[in-house]
C-alpha positions in Angstrom: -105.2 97.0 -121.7 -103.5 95.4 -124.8 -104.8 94.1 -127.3 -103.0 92.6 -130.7 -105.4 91.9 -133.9 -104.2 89.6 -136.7 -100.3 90.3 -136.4 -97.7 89.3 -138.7 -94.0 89.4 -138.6 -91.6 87.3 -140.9 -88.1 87.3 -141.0 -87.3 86.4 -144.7 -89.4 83.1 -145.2 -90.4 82.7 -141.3 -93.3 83.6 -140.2 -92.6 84.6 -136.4 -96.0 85.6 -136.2 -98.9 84.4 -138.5 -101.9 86.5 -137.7 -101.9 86.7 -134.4 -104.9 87.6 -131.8 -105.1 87.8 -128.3 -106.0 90.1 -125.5 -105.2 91.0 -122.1 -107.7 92.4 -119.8 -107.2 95.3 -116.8 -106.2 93.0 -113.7 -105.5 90.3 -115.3 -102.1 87.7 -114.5 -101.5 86.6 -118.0 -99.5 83.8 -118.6 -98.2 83.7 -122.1 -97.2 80.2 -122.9 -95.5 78.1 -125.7 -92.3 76.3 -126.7 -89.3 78.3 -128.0 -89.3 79.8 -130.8 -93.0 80.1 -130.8 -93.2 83.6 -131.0 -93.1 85.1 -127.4 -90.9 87.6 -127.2 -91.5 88.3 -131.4 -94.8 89.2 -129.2 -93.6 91.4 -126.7 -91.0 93.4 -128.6 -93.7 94.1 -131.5 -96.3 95.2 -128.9 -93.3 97.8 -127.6 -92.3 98.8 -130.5 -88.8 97.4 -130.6 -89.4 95.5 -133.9 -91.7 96.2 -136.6 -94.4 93.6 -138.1 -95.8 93.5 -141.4 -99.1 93.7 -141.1 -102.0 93.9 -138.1 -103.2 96.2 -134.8 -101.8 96.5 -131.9 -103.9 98.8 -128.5 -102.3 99.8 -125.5 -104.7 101.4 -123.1 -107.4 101.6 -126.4 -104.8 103.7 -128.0 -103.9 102.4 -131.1 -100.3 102.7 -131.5 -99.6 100.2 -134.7 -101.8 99.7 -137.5 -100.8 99.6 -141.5 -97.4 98.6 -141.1 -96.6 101.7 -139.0 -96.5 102.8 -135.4 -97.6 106.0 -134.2 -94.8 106.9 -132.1 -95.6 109.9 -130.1 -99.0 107.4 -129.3 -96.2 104.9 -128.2 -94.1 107.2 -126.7 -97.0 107.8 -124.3 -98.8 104.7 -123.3 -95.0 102.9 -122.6 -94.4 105.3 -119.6 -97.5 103.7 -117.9 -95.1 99.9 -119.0 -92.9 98.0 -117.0 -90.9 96.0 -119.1 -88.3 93.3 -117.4 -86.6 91.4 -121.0 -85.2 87.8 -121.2 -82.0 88.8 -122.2 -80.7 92.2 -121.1 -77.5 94.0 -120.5 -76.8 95.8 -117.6 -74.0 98.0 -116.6 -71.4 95.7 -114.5 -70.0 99.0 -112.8 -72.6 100.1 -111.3 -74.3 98.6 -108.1 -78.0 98.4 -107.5 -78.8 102.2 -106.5 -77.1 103.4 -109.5 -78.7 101.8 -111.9 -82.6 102.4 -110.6 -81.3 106.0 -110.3 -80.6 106.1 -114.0 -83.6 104.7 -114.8 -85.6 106.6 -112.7 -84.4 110.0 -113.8 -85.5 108.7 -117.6 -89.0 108.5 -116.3 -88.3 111.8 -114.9 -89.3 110.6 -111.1 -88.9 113.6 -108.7 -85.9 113.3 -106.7 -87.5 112.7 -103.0 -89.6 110.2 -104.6 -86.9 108.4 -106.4 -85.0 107.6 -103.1 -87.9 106.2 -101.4 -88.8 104.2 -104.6 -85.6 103.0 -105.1 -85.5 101.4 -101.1 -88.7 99.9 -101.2 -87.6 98.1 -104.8 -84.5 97.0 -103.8 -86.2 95.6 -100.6 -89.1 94.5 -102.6 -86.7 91.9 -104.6 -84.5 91.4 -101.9 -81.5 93.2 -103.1 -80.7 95.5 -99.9 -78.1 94.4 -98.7 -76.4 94.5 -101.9 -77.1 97.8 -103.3 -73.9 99.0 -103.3 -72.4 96.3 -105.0 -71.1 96.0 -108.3 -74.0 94.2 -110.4 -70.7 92.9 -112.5 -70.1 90.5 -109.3 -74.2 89.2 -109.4 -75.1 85.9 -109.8 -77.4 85.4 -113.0 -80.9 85.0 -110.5 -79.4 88.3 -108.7 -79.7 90.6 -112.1 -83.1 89.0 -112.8 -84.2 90.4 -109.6 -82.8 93.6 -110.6 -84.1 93.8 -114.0 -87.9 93.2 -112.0 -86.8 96.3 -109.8 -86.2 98.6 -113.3 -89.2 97.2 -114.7 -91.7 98.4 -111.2 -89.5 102.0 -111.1 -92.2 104.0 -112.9 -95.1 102.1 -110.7 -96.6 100.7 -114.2 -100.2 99.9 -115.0 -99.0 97.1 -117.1 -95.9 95.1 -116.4 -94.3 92.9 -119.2 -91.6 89.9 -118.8 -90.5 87.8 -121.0 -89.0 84.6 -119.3 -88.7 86.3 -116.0 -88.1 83.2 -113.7 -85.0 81.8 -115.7 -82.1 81.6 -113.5 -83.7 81.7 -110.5 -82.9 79.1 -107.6 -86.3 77.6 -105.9 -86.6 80.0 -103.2 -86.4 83.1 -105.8 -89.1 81.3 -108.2 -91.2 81.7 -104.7 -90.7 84.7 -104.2 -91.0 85.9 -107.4 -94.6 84.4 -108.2 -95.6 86.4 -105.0 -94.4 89.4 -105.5 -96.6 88.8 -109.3 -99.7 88.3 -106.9 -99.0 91.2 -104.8 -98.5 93.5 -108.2 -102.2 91.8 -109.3 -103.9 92.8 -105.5 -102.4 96.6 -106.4 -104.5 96.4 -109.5 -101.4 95.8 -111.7 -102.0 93.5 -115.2 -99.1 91.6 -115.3 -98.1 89.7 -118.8 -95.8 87.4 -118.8 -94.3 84.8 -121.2 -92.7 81.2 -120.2 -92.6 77.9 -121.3 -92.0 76.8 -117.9 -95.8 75.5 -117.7 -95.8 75.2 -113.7 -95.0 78.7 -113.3 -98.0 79.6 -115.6 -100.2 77.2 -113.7 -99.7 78.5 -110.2 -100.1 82.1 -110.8 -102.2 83.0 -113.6 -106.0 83.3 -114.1 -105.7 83.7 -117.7 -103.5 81.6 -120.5 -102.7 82.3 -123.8 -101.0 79.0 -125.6 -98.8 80.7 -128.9 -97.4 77.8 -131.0 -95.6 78.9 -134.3 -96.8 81.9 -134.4 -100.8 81.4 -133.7 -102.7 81.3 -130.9 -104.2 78.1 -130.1 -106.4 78.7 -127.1 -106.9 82.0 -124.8 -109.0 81.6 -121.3 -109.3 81.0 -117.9 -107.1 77.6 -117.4 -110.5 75.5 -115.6 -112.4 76.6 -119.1 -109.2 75.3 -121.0 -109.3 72.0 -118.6 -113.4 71.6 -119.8 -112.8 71.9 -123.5 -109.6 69.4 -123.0 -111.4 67.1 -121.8 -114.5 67.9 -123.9 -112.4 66.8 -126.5 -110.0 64.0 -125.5 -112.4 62.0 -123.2 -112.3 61.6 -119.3 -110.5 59.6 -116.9 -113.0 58.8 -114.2 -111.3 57.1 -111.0 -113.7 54.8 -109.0 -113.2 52.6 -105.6 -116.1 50.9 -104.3 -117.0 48.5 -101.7 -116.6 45.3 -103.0 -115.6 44.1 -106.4 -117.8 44.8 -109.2 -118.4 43.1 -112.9 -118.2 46.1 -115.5 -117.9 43.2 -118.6 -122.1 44.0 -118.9 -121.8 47.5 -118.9 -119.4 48.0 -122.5 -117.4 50.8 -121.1 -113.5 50.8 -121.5 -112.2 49.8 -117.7 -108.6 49.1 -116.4 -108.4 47.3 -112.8 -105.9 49.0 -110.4 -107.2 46.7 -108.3 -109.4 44.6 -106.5 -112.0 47.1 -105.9 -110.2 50.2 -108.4 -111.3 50.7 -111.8 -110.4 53.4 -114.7 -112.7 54.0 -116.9 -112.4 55.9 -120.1 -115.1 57.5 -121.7 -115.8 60.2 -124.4 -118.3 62.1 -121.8 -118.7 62.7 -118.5 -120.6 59.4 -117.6 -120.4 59.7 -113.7 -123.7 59.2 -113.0 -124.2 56.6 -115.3 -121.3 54.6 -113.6 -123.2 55.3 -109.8 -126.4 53.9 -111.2 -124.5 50.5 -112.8 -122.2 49.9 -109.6 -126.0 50.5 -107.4 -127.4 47.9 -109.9 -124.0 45.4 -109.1 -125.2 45.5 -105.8 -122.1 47.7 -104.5 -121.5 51.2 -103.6 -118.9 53.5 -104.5 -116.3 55.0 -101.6 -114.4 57.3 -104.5 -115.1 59.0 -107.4 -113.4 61.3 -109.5 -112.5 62.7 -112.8 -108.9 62.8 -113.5 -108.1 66.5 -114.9 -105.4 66.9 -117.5 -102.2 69.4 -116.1 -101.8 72.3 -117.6 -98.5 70.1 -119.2 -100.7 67.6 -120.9 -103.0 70.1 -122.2 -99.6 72.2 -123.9 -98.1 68.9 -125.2 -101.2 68.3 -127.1 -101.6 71.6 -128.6 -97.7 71.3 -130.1 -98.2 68.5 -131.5 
């Protein structure tokens, strides 16, 4: 669906983008994660052709629209009807209300009159902006023209829908409904790409996560296969509660008391069944046991640094 081979883009001596890789698959709820500044939207406006890299590949659709320094841009031209593209930061025109401004955008994609009505209701309905569409957007609150730049971006019913910070300025009850109406674009066998560095909206929706930090890629997969190879590497937190109180001194592993009969242990492996076999041979029996997985939050704050 897109895929982006060893990217560059500097702006005089910053590299933005330092050979980048990464790929999203058909289907797919990517969440595009890293700090500002890391090279997110650098990402996104390179892979549509709204600013031009140095050096690399970019694939939409297995078309190869960038290579050598150089788009093809009739190849661009094409594949970006099949986009959706909602931007961080976007202007829209403050007098015009809702309908007018879908209507605009709908005749650039050329969308046949009847079916541009019917689209434009079931948008504006989608992202909860009925009642106002014939409002001036000049009088919208900052979450009420994100909701409106996610209507623009579904007009053309895209295979491929792109958003760059697309929660910011939200209230609660929008972020809710905004990671839902992501799901329902995934169950319509959408592939959605988004970037944040909000890591709990990444974490709730997306089966695939791409960490970007100065430019590189640091990891790319499923988050429970990031989790694994996090703890892999920095060790596990195994929580334990048996029956009665047990001596670990004997056993040489690193354990904390949370209480009488709690224990943390750290360990550089997963050494759970090691610890049921030493608390049998203490003569006690364990109630609870579990490993302690990193968040999603730990996980990012390690990769920065």
């Amino acid at each position: 669906m897109l895929k982006i081979e060893n990217l560059v883009k500097t702006y005089k001596d910053v590299k933005a983008l330092d050979g980048l890789n990464l790929e999203v698959k058909p289907g797919q709820i990517y969440g595009f994660l890293g700090p500002n500044g890391a090279g997110k939207s650098t990402t996104i406006l390179s892979t549509l052709g709204l600013i031009f890299p140095q050096e690399g590949r970019i694939q939409l659709f297995d078309v190869e629209v960038f290579k050598d320094g150089k788009f093809d841009e009739a190849k661009l031209v094409e594949v970006k009807k099949r986009i959706g593209y909602m931007p961080e930061h976007a202007t829209l025109w403050d007098f015009l209300t809702p309908v007018q401004t879908l209507d605009i955008i709908a005749d650039a994609f050329n969308i046949p009159k009847a079916e541009k009505e019917k689209r434009i209701n079931e948008l504006l309905n989608l992202v909860g902006l009925s009642d106002d569409r014939n409002r001036k957007v000049g009088k919208f609150s900052k979450g009420m023209r994100q909701r409106l730049l996610l209507a623009q971006a579904l007009i053309n019913d895209p295979e491929l829908l792109i958003l760059d910070e697309p929660m910011t300025g939200l209230d609660p009850t929008g972020i809710a409904e905004f990671k839902e109406i992501i799901r329902e674009q995934k169950k319509a066998g959408k592939t959605v790409f988004f970037s944040s560095h909000i890591l709990a909206h990444v974490e709730e929706i997306c089966d695939t996560v791409g960490v970007i930090v100065k430019g590189k890629l640091r990891v790319e997969d499923n988050l429970e296969s990031i989790k694994r190879e996090f703890l892999r590497k920095a060790g596990y937190t195994i929580l334990v509660e048996t029956n009665v109180p047990v001596d670990w001194s004997p056993s040489g592993w690193n354990v904390t008391p949370l209480g009488e009969k709690r224990y943390r242990i750290a360990a550089e492996e997963d050494i759970r069944e090691g610890v049921h076999d030493y608390v049998a041979s203490q003569g006690a029996k364990i109630l609870t046991m579990q490993v302690k997985e990193p968040s999603l939050e730990e996980i990012f704050l390690k990769m920065v640094e």
